[in-house]
Backbone bond lengths (Angstrom), bond angles and torsions (degrees), N, CA, C in turn:
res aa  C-N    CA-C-N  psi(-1)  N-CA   C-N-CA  omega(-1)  CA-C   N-CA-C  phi
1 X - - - 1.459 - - 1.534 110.93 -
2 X 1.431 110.81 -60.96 1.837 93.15 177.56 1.233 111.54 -82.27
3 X 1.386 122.42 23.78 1.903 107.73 164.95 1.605 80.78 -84.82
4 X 1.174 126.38 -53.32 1.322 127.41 -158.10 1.576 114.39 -47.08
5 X 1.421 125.25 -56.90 1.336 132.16 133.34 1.246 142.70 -2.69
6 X 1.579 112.30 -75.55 1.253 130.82 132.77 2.021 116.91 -2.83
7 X 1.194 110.04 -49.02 1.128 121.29 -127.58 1.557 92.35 -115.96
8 X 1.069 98.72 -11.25 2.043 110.29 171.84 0.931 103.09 -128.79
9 X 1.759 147.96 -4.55 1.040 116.11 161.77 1.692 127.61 -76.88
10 X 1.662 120.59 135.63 1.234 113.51 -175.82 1.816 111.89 -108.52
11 X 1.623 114.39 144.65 1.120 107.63 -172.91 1.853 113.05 -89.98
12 X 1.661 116.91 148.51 0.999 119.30 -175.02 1.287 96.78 -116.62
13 X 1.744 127.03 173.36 1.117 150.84 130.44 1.554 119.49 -126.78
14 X 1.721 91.80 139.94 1.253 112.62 178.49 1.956 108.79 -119.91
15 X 0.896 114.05 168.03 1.199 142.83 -176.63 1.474 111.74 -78.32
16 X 1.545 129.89 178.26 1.348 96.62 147.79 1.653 112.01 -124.78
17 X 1.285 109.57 156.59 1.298 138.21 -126.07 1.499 144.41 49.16
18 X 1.392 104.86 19.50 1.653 122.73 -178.20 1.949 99.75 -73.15
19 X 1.032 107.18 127.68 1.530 113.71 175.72 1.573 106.23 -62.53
20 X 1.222 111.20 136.17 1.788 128.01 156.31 1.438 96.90 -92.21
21 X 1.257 123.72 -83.22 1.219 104.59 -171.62 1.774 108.42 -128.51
22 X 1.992 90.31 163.02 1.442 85.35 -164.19 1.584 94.77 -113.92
23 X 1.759 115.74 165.04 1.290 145.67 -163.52 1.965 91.93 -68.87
24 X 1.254 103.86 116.39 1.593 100.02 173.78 1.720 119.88 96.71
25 X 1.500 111.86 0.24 1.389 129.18 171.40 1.318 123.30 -68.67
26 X 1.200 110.80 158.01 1.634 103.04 170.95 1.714 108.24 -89.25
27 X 1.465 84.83 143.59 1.613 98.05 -173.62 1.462 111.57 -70.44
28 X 1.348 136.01 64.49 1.592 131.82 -169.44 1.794 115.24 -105.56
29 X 1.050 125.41 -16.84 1.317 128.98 145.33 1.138 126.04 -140.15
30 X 1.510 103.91 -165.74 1.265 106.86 -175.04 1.514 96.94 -154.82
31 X 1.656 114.58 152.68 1.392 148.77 149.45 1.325 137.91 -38.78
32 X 1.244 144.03 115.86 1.387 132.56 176.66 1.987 77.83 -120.16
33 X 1.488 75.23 161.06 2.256 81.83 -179.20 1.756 87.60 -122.66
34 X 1.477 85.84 135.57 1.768 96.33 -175.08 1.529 98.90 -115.19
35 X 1.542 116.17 -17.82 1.479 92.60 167.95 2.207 85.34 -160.25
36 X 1.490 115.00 178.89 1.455 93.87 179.34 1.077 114.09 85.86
37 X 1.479 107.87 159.17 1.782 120.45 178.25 1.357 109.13 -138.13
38 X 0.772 129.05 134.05 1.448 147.83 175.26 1.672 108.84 -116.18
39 X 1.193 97.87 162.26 1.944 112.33 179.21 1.455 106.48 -141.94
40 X 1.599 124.15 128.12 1.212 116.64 160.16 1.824 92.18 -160.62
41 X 1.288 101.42 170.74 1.349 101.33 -166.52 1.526 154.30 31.34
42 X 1.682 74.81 54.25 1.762 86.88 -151.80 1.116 136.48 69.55
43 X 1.393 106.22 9.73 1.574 87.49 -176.57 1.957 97.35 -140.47
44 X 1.284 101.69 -177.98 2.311 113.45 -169.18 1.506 96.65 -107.20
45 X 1.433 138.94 107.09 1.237 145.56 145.45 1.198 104.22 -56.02
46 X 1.103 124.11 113.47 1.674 136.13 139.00 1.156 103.73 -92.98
47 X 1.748 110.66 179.58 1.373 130.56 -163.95 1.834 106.11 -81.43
48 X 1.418 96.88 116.41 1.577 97.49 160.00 1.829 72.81 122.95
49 X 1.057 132.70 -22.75 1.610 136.09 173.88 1.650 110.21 -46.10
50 X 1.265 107.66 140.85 1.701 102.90 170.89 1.527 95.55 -118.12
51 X 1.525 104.63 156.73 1.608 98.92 -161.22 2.115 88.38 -141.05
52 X 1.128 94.55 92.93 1.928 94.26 -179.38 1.724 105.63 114.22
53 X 1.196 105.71 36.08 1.323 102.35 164.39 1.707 121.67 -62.33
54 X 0.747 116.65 -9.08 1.144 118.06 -174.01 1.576 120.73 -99.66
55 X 1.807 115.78 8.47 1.315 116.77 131.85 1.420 132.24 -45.12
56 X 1.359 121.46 -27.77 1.268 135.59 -148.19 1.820 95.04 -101.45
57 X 1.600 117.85 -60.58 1.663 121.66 177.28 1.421 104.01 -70.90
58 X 1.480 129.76 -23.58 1.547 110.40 -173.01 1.225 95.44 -110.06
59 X 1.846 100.31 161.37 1.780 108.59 153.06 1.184 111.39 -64.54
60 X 1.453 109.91 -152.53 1.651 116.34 -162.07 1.322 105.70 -77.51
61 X 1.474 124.68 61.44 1.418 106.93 -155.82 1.763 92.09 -109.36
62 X 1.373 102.33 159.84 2.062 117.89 -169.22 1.621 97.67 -42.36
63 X 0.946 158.14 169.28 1.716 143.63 117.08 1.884 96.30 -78.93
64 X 1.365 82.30 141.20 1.842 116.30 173.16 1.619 102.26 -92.04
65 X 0.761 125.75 38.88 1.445 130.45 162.30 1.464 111.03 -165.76
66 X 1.513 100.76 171.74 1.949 109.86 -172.67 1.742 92.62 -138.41
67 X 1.538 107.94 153.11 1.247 104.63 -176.19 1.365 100.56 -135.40
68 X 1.588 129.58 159.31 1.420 116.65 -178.90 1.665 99.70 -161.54
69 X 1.369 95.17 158.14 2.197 95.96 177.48 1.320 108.89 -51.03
70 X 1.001 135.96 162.92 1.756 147.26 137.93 1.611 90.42 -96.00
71 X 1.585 151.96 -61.29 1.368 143.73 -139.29 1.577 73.95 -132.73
72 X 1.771 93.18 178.75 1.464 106.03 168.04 1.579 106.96 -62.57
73 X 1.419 112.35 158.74 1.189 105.09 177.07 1.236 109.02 -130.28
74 X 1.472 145.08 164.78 1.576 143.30 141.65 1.464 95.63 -111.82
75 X 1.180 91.85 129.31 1.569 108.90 154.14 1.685 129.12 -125.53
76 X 1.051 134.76 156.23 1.588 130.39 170.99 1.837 105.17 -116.03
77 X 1.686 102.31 126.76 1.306 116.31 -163.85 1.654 111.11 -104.27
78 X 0.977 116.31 149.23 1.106 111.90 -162.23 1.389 96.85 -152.87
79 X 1.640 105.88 117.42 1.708 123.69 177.99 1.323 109.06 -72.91
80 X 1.329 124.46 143.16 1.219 137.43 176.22 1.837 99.95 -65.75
81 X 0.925 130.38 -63.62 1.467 149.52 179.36 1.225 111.67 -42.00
82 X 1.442 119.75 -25.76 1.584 121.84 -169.44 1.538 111.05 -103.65
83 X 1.943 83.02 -27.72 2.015 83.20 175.35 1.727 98.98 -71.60
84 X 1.115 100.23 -49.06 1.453 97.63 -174.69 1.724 134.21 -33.76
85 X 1.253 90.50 -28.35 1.300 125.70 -165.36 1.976 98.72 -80.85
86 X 0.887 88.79 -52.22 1.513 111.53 -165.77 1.853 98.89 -75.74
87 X 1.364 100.70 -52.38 1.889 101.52 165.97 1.519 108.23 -38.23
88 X 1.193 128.01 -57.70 1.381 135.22 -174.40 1.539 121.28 -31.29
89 X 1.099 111.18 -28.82 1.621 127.41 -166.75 1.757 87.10 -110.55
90 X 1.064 134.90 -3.34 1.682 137.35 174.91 1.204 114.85 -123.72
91 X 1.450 136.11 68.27 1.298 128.79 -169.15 1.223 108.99 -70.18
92 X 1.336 126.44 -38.52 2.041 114.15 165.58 1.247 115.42 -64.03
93 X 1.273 114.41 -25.44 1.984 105.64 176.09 1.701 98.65 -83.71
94 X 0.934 125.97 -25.14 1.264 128.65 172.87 1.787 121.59 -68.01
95 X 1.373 130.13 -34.14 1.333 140.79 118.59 1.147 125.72 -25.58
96 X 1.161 134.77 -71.86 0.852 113.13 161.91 1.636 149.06 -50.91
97 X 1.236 103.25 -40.24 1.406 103.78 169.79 1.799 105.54 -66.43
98 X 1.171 111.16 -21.51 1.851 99.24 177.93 1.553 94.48 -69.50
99 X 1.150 135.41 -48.74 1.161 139.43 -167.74 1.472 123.56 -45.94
100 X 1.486 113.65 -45.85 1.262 144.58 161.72 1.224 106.01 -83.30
101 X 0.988 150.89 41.67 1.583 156.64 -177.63 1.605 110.32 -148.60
102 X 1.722 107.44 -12.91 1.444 114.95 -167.55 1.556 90.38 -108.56
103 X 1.510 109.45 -45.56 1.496 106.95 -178.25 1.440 129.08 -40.34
């Protein structure tokens, strides 16, 4: 399962102050920070930080917040649609994430 993972996530760079995500978007992935800090929703991404988890517990719903670099950043992105995709072939990792999706 996480080679599979592994294996769709793609790496980005941003600038700093280049937006990751914007106020009113659809929630379809999400961020891990591989090096860099970013700020959005109140809160300081450092490295090993996930930044939009909440592609993953909601449907396609807007996000109420915007997030953007403070330093250069790398991040690895990861589509909601592809994990999904990839759950399919994991029906207990796939449980689980419904499980945590209800919480």
């Amino acid at each position: 399962f996480i080679v599979m993972v592994a294996s769709i996530l793609t790496r980005h760079l941003y600038p700093p102050q280049e937006v990751l995500i914007e106020h009113g978007s659809l929630a379809r992935e999400l961020f891990i920070v591989n090096r860099g800090i970013a700020a959005g929703n109140n809160h300081l991404f450092t490295v090993g930080s996930i930044i939009g988890n909440d592609a993953l517990v909601r449907g396609e719903s807007e996000r109420s917040y915007s997030a953007h670099a403070i330093t250069f950043l790398e991040v690895s992105c990861l589509i909601k649609d592809q994990l999904f995709q990839v759950l399919e072939n994991f029906p207990e990792m796939e449980q689980r994430f419904k499980i945590l999706a209800i919480k």
